[in-house]
C-alpha positions in Angstrom: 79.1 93.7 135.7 76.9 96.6 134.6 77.0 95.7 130.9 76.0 91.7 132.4 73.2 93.3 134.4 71.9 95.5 131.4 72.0 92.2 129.3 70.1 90.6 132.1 67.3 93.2 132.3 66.7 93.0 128.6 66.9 89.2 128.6 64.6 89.5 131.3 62.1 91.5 129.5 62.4 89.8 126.1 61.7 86.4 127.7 58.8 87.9 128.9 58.0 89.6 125.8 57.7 86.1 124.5 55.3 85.2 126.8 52.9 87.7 126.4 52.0 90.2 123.5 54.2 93.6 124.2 53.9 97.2 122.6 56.8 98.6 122.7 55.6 101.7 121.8 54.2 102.0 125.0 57.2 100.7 126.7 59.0 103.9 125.6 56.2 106.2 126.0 56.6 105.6 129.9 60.3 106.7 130.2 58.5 110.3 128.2 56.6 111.3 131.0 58.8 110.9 133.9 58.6 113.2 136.6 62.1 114.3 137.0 61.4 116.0 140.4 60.3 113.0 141.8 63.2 111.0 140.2 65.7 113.4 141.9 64.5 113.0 145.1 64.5 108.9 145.0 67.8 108.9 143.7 68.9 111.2 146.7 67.4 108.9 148.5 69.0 105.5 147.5 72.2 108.0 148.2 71.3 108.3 152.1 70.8 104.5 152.5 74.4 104.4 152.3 74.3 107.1 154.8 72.4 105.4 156.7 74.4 101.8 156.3 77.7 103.5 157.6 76.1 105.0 160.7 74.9 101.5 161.6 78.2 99.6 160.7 79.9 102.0 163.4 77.4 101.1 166.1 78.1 97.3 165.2 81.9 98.0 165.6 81.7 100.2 168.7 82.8 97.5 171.2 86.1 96.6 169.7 86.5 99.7 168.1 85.0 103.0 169.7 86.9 105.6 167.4 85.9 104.5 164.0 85.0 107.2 161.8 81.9 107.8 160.7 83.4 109.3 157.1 85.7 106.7 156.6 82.9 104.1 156.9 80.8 106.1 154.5 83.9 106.3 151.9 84.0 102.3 152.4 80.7 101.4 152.2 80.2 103.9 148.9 83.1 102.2 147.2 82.0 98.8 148.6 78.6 99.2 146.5 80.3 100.4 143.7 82.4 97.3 143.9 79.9 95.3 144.2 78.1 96.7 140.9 81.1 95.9 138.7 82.0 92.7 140.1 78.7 91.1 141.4 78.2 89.6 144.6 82.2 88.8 145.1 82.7 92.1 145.0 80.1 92.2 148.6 83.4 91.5 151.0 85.2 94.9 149.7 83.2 96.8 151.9 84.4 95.0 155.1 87.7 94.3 153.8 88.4 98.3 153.3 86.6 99.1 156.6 89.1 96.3 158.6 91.9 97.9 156.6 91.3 101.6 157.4 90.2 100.9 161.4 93.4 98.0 161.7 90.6 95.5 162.5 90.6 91.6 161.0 88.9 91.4 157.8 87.3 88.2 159.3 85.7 90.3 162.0 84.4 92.7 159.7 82.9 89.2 157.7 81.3 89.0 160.9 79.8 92.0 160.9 78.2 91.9 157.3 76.9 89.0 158.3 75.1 90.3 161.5 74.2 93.3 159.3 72.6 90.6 156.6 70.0 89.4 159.6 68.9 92.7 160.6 67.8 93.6 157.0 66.3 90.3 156.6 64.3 90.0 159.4 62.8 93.5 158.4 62.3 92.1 154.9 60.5 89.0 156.7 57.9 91.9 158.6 57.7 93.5 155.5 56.5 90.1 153.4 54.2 89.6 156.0 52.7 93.1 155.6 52.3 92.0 152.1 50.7 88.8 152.6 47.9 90.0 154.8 46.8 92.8 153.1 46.9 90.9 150.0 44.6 88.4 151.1 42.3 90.8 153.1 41.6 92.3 149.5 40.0 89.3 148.3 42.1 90.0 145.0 42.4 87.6 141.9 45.9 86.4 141.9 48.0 84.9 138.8 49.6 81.5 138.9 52.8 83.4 139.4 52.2 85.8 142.1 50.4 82.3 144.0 53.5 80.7 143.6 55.2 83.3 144.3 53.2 83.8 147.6 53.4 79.6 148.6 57.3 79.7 148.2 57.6 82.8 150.0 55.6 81.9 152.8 57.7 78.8 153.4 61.1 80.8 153.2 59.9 83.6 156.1 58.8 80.7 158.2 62.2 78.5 158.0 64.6 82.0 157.6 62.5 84.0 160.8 63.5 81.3 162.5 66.8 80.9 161.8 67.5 84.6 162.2 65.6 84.5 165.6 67.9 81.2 167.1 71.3 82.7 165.5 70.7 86.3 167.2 69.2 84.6 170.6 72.3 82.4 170.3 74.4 85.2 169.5 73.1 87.1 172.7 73.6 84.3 175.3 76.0 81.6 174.2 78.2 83.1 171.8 81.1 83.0 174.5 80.7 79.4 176.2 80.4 78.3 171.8 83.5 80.6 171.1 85.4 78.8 174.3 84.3 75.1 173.0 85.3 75.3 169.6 88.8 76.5 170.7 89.1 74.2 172.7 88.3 71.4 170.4 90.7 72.8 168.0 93.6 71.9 170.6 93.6 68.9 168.3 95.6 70.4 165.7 98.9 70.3 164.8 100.5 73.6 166.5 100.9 75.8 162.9 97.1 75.2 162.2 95.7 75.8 165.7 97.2 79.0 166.2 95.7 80.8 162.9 92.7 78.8 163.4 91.7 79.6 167.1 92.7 83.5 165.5 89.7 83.0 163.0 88.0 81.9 165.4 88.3 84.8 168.3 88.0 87.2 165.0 84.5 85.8 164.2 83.2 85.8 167.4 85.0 89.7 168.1 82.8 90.7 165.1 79.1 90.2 166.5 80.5 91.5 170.4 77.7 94.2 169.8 74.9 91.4 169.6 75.6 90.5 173.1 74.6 93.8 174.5 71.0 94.9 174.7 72.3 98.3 174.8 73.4 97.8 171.0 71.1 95.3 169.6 68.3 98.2 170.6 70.2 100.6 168.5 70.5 98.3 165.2 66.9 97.5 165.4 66.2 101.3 165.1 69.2 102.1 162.5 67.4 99.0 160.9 64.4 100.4 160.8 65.4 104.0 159.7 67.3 102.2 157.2 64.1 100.7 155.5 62.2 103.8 155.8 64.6 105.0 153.8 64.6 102.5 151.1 60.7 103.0 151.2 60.7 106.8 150.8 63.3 105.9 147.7 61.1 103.4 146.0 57.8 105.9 147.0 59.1 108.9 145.2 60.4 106.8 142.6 56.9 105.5 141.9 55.1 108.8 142.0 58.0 109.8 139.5 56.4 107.4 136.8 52.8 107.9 135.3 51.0 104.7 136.0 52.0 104.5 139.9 52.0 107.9 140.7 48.6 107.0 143.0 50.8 105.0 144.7 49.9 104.8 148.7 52.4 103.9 151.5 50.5 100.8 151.7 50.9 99.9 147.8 55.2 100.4 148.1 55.6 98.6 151.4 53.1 95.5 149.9 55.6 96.0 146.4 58.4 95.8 148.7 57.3 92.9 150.8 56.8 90.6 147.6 59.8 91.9 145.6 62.2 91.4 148.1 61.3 87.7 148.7 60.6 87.5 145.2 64.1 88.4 144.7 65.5 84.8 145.6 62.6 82.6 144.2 62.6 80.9 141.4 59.4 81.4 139.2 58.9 78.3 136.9 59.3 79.1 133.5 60.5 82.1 134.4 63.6 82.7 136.9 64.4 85.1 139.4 65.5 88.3 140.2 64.4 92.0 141.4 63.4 92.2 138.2 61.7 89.5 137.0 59.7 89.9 140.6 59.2 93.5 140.5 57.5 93.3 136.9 55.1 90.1 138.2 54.0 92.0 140.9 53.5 95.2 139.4 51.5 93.7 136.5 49.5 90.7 138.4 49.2 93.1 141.8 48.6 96.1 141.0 47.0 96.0 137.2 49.9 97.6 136.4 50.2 97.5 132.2 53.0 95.2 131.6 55.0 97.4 129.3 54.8 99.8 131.8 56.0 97.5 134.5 58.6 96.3 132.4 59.6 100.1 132.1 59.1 100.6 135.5 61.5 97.6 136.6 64.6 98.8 134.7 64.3 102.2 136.3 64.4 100.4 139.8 67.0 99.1 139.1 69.1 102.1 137.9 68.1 103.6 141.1 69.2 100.8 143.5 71.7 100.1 141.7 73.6 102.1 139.4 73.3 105.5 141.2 76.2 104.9 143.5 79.0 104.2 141.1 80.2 107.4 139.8 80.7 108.6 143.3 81.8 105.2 144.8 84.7 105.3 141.7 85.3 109.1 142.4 86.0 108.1 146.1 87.9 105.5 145.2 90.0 107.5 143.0 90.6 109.8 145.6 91.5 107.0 147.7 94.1 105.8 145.3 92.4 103.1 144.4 91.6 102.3 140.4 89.4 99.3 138.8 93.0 97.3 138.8 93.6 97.2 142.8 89.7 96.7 143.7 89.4 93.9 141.8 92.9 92.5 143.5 90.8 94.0 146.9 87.9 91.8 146.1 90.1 88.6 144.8 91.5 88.9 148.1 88.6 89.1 149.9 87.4 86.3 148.9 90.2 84.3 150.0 
């Protein structure tokens, strides 16, 4: 998967290349001048969102299970990254299925639980896009015919995605129980060898999001949540003052990158595609004025930081846990079944 995503960052960039007129020596004169200070301290922080991630997995599993340990989440949630690196996004359900394994806790509960954990960071995402847009169009800027559509398809998915968020956690807090009851109740209609392992999926689902039904809780992910972005941001701030032509970069300037690139992440540019990267290099170069070698230069480096960072401690944990490239792979085939 890393060699797939290295092909896809310099497909990425010689598309693009194609496009527009590109120096290369200037590409490569960016990586010269790196501030490697800088660069240490946003890879150490990409390392505590992790950190962070694990803390806020054990608050989501605190009402069914109240002795989960805070290490053994970390361990997962390291080697779950690392997973999902090498194998994509099938490689996403390792993390719960190693969590449900090490706690004795359904792997469909812990499905549950990524998914409640998916909402959270989205409806910050949502905030942050909205951060974006308004301080984007307070500045009166000029705008390419990317970055506008960019803007128009984005502001269509935080309308219909806030809104689904908002209903499934509202839902989740008031009428998860009388749902749960209903649908086993309407699986009755099964033959006895289905309804059994049925209604079981069922319970399991509905035991995995037990902490959004208490206010007590939901209080607590919103401020892990939180804490969690602030991390990211700190990451992607030091990682910008680590390179030449952002190291001006204001708090302002990373949360508006953030905002766009994240939504940008799942659009589809014509002509172009999508991606972090694809999105991070339009909105560094038709944003911020950023030169597009640069940008280009700038966007690999993200992604090394996001991405690639955790792996050679997510494989030495695994290792230690007696696991090799072999068994997660089975792990993640598994999971997905």
């Amino acid at each position: 998967m890393i060699a797939i995503g290295v092909v896809c960052v310099a497909a990425v960039i010689l598309a693009l290349v194609r496009l527009r007129g590109f120096d290369w020596t200037k590409f490569f004169a960016a990586f010269r001048d790196l501030n490697w200070g800088w660069l240490a301290a946003s890879a150490l922080m990409a390392l505590g969102t992790y950190v962070v991630r694990a803390e806020r997995w054990r608050v989501m599993i605190r009402p069914i299970c109240p002795g989960a340990g805070f290490w053994g989440l970390l361990v997962s949630t390291a080697i779950g990254f690392t997973a999902l690196v090498l194998f994509g996004r099938p490689g996403e359900f390792v993390r719960p299925y190693l969590i449900a394994t090490k706690n004795k806790l359904t792997v469909t509960s812990q499905v549950a639980v990524w998914f409640l954990e998916r909402i959270y960071d989205l409806l910050i995402v949502l905030v942050l896009f909205g951060f974006a847009l308004t301080r984007v169009q307070a500045s009166g800027a000029s705008l390419g015919p990317d970055i506008r559509w960019l803007l128009q398809t984005g502001g269509h998915i935080v309308g219909i995605a806030g809104t689904i968020c908002l209903v499934v956690l509202i839902f989740l807090r008031y009428f998860s129980e009388t749902f749960r009851r209903r649908i086993t109740d309407a699986l009755g209609v099964l033959p006895a060898r289905l309804q059994e392992p049925a209604v079981k999926t069922v319970d399991a689902l509905f035991e995995g999001v037990q902490s959004a039904r208490s206010g007590t809780f939901v209080v607590q992910l919103v401020l892990y949540s939180i804490a969690e972005w602030i991390v990211i941001t700190a990451c992607f701030l030091f990682l910008f003052w680590s390179f030449p032509d952002t190291a001006a970069f204001t708090l302002t300037d990373v949360l508006i990158f953030l905002g766009f690139v994240a939504i940008g992440s799942v659009v589809q540019i014509p002509g172009i595609g999508g991606g972090m990267q694809v999105a991070s290099v339009i909105v560094l170069s038709e944003v911020f004025s950023i030169r597009f070698e640069s940008a280009s230069a700038l966007a690999i480096l993200l992604w090394a930081i996001t991405f690639l960072v955790i792996v050679p401690i997510g494989l030495l944990l695994a290792f230690h846990e007696g696991l090799n490239l072999r068994k997660l792979r089975d792990i993640e085939q598994k999971s997905e079944i």
